[in-house]
C-alpha positions as a Markdown table, in Angstrom:
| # | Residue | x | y | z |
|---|---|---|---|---|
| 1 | Unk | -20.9 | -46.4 | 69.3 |
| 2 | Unk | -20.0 | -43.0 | 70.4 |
| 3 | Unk | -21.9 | -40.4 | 70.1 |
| 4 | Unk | -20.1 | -37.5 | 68.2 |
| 5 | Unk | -21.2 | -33.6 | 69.5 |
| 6 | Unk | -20.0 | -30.5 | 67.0 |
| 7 | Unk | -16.5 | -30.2 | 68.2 |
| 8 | Unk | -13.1 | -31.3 | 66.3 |
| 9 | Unk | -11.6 | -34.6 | 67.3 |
| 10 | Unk | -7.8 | -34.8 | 68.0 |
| 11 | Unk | -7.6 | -36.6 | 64.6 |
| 12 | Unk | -9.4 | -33.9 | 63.0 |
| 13 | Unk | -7.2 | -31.5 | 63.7 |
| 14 | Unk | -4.2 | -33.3 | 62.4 |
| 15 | Unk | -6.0 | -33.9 | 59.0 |
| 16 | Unk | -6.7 | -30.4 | 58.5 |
| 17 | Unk | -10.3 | -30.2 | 59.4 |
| 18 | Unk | -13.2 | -28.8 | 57.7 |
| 19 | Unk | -11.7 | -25.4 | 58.0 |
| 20 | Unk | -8.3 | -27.4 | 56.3 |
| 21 | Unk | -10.4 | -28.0 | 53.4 |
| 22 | Unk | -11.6 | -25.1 | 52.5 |
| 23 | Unk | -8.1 | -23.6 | 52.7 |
| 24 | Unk | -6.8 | -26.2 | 50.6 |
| 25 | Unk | -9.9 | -25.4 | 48.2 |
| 26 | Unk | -9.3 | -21.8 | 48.6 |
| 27 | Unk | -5.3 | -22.7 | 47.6 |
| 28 | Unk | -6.1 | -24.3 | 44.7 |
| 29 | Unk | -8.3 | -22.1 | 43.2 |
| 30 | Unk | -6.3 | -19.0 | 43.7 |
| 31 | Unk | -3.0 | -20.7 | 42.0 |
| 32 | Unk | -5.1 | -21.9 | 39.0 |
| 33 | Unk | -6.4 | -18.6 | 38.9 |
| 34 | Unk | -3.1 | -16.8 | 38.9 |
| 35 | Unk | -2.2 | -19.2 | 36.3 |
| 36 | Unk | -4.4 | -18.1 | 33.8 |
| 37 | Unk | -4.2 | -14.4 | 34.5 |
| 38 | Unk | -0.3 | -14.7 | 33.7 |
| 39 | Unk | -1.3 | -17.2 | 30.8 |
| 40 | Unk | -3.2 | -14.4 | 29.4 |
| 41 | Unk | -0.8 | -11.7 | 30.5 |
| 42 | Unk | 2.0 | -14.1 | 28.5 |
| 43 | Unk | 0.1 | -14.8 | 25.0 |
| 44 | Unk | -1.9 | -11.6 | 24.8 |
| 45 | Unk | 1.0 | -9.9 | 23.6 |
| 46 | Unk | 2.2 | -12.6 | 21.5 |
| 47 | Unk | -0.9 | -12.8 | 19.6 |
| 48 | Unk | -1.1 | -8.9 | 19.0 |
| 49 | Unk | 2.5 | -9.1 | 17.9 |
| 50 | Unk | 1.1 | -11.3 | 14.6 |
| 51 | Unk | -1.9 | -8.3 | 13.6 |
| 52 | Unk | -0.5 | -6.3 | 10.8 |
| 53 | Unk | 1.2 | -3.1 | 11.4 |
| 54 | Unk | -0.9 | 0.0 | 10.6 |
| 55 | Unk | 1.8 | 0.4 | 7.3 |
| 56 | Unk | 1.1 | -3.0 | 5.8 |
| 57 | Unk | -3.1 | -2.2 | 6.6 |
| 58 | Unk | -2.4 | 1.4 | 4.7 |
| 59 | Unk | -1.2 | -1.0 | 1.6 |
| 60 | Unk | -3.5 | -3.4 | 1.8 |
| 61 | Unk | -5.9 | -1.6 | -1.1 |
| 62 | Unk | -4.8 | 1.0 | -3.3 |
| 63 | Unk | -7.8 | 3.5 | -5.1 |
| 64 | Unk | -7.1 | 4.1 | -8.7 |
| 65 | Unk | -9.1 | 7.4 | -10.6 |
| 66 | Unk | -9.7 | 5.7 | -14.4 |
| 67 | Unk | -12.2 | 8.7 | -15.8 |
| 68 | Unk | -8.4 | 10.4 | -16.9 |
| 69 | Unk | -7.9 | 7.1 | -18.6 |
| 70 | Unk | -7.6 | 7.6 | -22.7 |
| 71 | Unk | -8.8 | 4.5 | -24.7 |
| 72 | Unk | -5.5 | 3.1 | -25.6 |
| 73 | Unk | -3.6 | 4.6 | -22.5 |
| 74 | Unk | -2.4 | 3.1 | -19.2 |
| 75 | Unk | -1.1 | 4.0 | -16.2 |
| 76 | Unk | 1.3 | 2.8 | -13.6 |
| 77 | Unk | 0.0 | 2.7 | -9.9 |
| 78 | Unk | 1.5 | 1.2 | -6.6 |
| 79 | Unk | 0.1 | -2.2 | -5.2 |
| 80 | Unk | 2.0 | -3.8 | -2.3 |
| 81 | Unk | 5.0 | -2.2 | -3.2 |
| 82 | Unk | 4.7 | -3.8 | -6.7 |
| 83 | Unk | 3.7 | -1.9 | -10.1 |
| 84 | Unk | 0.1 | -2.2 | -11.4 |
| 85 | Unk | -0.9 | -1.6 | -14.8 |
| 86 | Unk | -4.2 | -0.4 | -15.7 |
| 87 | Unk | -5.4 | -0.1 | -19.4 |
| 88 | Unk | -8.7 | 1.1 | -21.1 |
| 89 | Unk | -8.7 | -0.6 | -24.3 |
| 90 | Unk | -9.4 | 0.6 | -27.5 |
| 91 | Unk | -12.9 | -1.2 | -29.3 |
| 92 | Unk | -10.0 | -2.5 | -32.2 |
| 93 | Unk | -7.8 | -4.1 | -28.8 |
| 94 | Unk | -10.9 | -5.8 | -27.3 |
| 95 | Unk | -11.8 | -6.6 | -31.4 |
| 96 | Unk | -8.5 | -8.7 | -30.9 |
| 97 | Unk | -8.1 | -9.7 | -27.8 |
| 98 | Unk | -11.7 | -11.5 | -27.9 |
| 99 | Unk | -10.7 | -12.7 | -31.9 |
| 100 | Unk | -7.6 | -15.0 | -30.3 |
| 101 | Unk | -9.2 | -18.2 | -29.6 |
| 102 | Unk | -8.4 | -19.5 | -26.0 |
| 103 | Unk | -7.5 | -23.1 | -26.8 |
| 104 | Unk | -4.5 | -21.3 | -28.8 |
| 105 | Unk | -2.9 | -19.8 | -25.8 |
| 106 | Unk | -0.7 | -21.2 | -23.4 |
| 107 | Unk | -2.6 | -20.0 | -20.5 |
| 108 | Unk | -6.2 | -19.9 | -21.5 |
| 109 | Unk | -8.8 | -16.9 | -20.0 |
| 110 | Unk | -10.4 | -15.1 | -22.2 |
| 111 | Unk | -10.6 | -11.4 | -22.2 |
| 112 | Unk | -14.3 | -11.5 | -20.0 |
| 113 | Unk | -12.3 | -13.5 | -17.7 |
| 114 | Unk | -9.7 | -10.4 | -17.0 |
| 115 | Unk | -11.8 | -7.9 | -17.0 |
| 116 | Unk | -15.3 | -6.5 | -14.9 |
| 117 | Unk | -18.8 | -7.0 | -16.8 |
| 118 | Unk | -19.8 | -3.5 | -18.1 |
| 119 | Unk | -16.2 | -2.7 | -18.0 |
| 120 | Unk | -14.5 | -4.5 | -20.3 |
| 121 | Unk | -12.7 | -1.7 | -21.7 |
| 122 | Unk | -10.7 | -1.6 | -18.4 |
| 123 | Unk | -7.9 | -3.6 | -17.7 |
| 124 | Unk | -6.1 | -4.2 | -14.1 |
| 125 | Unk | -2.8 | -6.0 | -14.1 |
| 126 | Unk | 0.2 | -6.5 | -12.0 |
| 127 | Unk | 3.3 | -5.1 | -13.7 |
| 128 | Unk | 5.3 | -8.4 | -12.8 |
| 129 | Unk | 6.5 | -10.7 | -15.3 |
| 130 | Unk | 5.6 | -14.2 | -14.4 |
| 131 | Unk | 9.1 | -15.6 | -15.8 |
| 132 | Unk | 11.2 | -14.0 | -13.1 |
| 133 | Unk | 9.4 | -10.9 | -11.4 |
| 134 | Unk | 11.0 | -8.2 | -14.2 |
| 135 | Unk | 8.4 | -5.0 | -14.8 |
| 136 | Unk | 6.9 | -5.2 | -18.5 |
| 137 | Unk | 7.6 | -2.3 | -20.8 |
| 138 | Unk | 4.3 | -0.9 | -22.8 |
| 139 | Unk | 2.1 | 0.7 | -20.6 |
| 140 | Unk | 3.6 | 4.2 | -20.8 |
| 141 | Unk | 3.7 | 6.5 | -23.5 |
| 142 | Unk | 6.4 | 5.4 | -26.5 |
| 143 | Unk | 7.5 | 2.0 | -24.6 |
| 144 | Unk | 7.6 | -1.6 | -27.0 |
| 145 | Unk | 4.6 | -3.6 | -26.5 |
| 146 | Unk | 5.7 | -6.7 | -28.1 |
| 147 | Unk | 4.8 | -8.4 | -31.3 |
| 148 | Unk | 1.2 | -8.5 | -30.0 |
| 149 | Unk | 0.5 | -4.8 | -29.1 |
| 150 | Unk | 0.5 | -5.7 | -25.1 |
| 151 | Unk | 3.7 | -5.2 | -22.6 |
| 152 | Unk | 7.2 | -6.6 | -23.7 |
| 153 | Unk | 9.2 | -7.7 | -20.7 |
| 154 | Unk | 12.9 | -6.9 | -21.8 |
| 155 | Unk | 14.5 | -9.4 | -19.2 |
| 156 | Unk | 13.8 | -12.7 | -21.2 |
| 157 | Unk | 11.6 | -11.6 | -24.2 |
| 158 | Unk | 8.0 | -12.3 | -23.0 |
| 159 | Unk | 5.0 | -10.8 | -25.6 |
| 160 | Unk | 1.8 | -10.4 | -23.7 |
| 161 | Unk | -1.3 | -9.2 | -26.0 |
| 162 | Unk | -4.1 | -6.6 | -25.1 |
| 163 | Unk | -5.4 | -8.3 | -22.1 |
| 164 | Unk | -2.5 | -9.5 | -20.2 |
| 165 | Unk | -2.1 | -12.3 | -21.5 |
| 166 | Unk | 1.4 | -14.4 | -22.6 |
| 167 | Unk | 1.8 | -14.9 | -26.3 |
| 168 | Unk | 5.4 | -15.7 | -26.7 |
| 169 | Unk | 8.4 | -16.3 | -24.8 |
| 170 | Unk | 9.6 | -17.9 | -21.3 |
| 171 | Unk | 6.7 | -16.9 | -19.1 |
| 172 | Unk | 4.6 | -19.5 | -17.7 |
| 173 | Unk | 1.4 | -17.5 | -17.1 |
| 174 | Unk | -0.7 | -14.4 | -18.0 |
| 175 | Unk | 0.0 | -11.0 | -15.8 |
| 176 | Unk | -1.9 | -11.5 | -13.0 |
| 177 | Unk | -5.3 | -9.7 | -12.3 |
| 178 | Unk | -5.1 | -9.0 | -8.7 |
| 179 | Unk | -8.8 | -9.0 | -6.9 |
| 180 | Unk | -10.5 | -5.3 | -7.4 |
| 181 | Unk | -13.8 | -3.7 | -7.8 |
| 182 | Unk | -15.4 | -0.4 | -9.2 |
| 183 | Unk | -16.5 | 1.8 | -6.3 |
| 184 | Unk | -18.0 | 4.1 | -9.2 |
| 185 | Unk | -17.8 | 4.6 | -12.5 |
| 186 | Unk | -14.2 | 6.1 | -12.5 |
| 187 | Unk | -12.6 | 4.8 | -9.1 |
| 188 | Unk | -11.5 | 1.5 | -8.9 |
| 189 | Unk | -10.3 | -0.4 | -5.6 |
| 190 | Unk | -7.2 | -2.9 | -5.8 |
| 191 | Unk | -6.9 | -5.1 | -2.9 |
């Protein structure tokens, strides 16, 4: 057997050595980490591309002021680039609106279901027909509000009632109530 001392063989040389392996080591570990640091460099940008612009965040909620808000008024707002109607009903409109049994209407939700508890004089729609996208007539001053005292869209003859809500014609479904809260007494938030 011979005896090896702490010096490199001929034919440890050729194979790299132990100094060859830690290159090799040292090789491989740098190129993987290059890869990732140019991974990251690659889809970091991508992804940031996808966040929404500081525009579409601006739109994202709009703040409505109701305390100017007549019984029996509404006004138009902005919501997404889409109209939004909102309503404080008179006692007589929520008299009605709660008097129209549910199973009677072709898309049944009840006027507690449109509205805020301890605000259910307050009404938030969108101002989109649900037939094809038209914008109801009846919540400004003097407009027709349809056979049931609501919105009228004049596209293809919808009637909505009091609370949003399709009585008559081609639409499928009541306006929608889009998702918003009462910050206060007289400010709501849409969105």
């Amino acid at each position: 057997m011979a005896e090896t001392t702490g010096t490199a063989t001929p034919d440890m040389v050729a194979d790299g050595g132990e100094d060859g392996v830690r290159r090799r080591d040292f090789i491989n570990i740098a190129a993987v980490g290059a890869a990732g640091v140019g991974g990251v460099a690659v889809l970091l940008p991508l992804i940031s591309q996808m966040a929404p612009s500081a525009d579409v965040l601006a739109e994202s909620s709009t703040e409505v002021d109701v305390s100017a808000i007549e019984p029996g008024q509404a006004i138009k707002a902005v919501f997404r680039k889409q109209p939004l109607f909102v309503k404080r009903l008179t006692p007589a409109e929520i008299e009605a609106a709660n008097a129209t049994p549910t199973g009677s209407l072709r898309d049944a939700e009840s006027l507690a279901d449109r509205t805020k508890a301890g605000h259910e004089d307050i009404l938030v729609t969108m101002g989109v027909c649900t037939h094809l996208g038209c914008v109801p007539l009846g919540a400004a001053e003097g407009e027709l509000k349809g056979e049931y005292g609501g919105y009228f869209c004049p596209c293809h003859g919808s009637h909505y009632d009091t609370a949003g809500r399709i009585r008559k014609g081609p639409a499928p479904t009541n306006l929608e109530v889009p998702e918003y809260e009462f910050l206060s007494d007289t400010v709501i938030q849409v969105g």
